[in-house]
Residue, then its C-alpha position, 0 to 999 in steps of 0.5 A: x500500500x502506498x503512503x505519503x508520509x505527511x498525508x498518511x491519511x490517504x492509502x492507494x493500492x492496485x488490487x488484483x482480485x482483491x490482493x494489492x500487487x506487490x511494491x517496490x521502492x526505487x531508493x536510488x530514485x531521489x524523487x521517489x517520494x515528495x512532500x505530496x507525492x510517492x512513486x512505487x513500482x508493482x508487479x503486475x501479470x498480462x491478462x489480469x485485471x486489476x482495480x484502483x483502491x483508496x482507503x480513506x479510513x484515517x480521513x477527518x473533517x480537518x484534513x478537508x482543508x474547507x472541503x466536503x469530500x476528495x475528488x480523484x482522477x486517474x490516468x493510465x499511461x498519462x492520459x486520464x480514464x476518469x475520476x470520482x467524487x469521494x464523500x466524506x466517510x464518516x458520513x457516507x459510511x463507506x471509507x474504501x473506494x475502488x475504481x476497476x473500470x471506466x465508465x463513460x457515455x458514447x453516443x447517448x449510451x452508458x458503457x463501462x470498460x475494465x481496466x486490465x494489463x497486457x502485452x505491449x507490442x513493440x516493432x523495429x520499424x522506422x514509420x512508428x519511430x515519429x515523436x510521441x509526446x502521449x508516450x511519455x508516461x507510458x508505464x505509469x497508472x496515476x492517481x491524484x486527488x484534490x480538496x473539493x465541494x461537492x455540487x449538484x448530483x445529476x445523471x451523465x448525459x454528455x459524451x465523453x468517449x475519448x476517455x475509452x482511447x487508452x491502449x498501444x500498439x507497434x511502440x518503436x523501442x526508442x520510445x521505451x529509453x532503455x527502459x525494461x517494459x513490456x506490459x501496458x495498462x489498457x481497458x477491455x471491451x466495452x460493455x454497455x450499463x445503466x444511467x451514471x449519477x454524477x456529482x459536479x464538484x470544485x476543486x480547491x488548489x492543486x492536487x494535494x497527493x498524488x500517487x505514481x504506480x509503475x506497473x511491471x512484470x516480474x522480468x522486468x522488475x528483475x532486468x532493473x534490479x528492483x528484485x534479485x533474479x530467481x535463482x537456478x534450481x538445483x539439477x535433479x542429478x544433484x538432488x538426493x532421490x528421496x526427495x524426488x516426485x515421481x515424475x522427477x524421477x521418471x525424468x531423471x531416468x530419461x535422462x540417463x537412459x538418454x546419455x548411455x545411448x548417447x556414449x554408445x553412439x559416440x564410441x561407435x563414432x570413434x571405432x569408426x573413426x579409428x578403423x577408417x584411419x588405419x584403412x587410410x595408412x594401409x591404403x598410402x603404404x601399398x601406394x609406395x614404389x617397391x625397393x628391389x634389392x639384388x642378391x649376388x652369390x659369392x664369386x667362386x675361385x677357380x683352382x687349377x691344378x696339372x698333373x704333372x704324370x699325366x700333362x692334364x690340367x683340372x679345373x676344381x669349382x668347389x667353394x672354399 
């Protein structure tokens, strides 16, 4: 719940479901919280709906300032969807106000519009890169409130449709600067309702309080560090069995089936690869030129003898 210090008096939350989203503070942000003035980031899913919640339960006649009841406004990227006119609690019995949609006339007829996040569609392309001075405050869903007297209490009969033109598509990234977000705050389809009672009122002075609600998602949130990134689970390998489901373990068992098929296959690879090397050498050295070599039986000495009785030489060819 946001609360301005010196106006403690006066509590504002976003409500989802009847939760309040999750804050927090940006405390490198100086400008965080003024004298009249607070800035809180939420958490905020794409898809829901969501509310905006005043808690006037601390709220006394003396705080009115010469006033009779609080005027709001509320604006949804800096463009204003609407506002009420906050009686006095302690005379209107009720001391916790909630805003879940707009409500408008167009073309005669009361129509109502829930308010509601979702994606915000971005593009790269240069034609939506063209200055947008309504996309300033995008991100942001404002509420300011103001000292009032109330007026004369009479049905809604003037249009006022282009309060309902609130939403944004193909947003050139330049137009985020730097900044991680990826959600808008938008309104749903427009129903169609019974008359709307109005109060006119006056306002006395500018607004006294005026709460800021950076809406994110819990990605973005982490990107900017406001909260600590989800830390890695821990591999089932690593987990002790006992404290494993069964499905965990049914993974765990795909899993290392799934590696031992894997080793198989990369040892056939490698038996394969080394036969195919050792075809390759065989293969380059049956390629080689063959060496002859000649071998010469040794050199056989002839030995001649005569006879000297009989005048006949004898030739004897025997080895040593």
């Amino acid at each position: 719940m946001a609360i301005i210090p010196g106006i403690p008096h006066v509590i504002v939350d976003i409500a989802v479901d009847g939760n309040p989203l999750p804050e927090y503070l940006d405390e490198d942000d100086s400008e965080s919280i003024t004298p009249n003035s607070t800035t809180k980031y939420v958490e905020c899913m794409p898809g829901s709906h969501f509310a905006i919640r005043i808690n006037l339960t601390n709220l006394q006649h003396w705080h009115l300032r010469g006033g009779d009841s609080v005027e709001t406004s509320y604006f949804l990227d800096g463009q204003r969807v609407g506002g009420v006119m906050l009686p006095q609690p302690w005379l209107s019995g009720y001391a916790v106000y909630s805003y879940p949609a707009a409500r408008y006339m167009e073309g005669g007829i009361c129509k109502e519009r829930a308010l509601m996040f979702a994606d915000l569609v971005t593009s790269e392309d240069r034609a939506y890169a063209k200055p947008r001075p309504e996309l300033n405050h995008l991100g942001t869903i404002t509420v300011k409130l103001y000292h009032s007297k109330a007026g004369k209490t009479d049905f809604r009969d003037s249009d006022n449709a282009s309060e309902a033109n609130v939403g944004h598509e193909n947003i050139h990234e330049k137009h985020l600067k730097g900044q991680a977000i990826s959600t808008q705050a938008k309104l749903g389809e427009a129903k169609p309702i019974g008359r709307i009672m109005t109060t006119a009122s006056t306002r006395i002075g500018d607004a006294f309080a005026t709460f800021n609600f950076r809406y994110r998602s819990r990605k973005d949130l982490q990107i900017s560090c406001l909260i600590p990134r989800s830390p890695s689970p821990i591999p089932l390998e690593d987990r002790p069995e006992e404290s494993l489901t069964r499905d965990e373990l049914l993974e765990l068992c795909r899993r290392q089936k799934a590696r031992q098929e894997e080793m198989v296959v990369i040892k056939l690879e490698h038996e394969k690869q080394r036969t195919e090397e050792k075809r390759t050498r065989v293969e380059d050295e049956s390629d080689e030129e063959p060496t002859l070599t000649y071998h010469h039986p040794p050199t056989k000495k002839l030995k001649i003898s005569a006879d000297a009785h009989a005048g006949i030489e004898t030739v004897d060819l025997t080895d040593d």
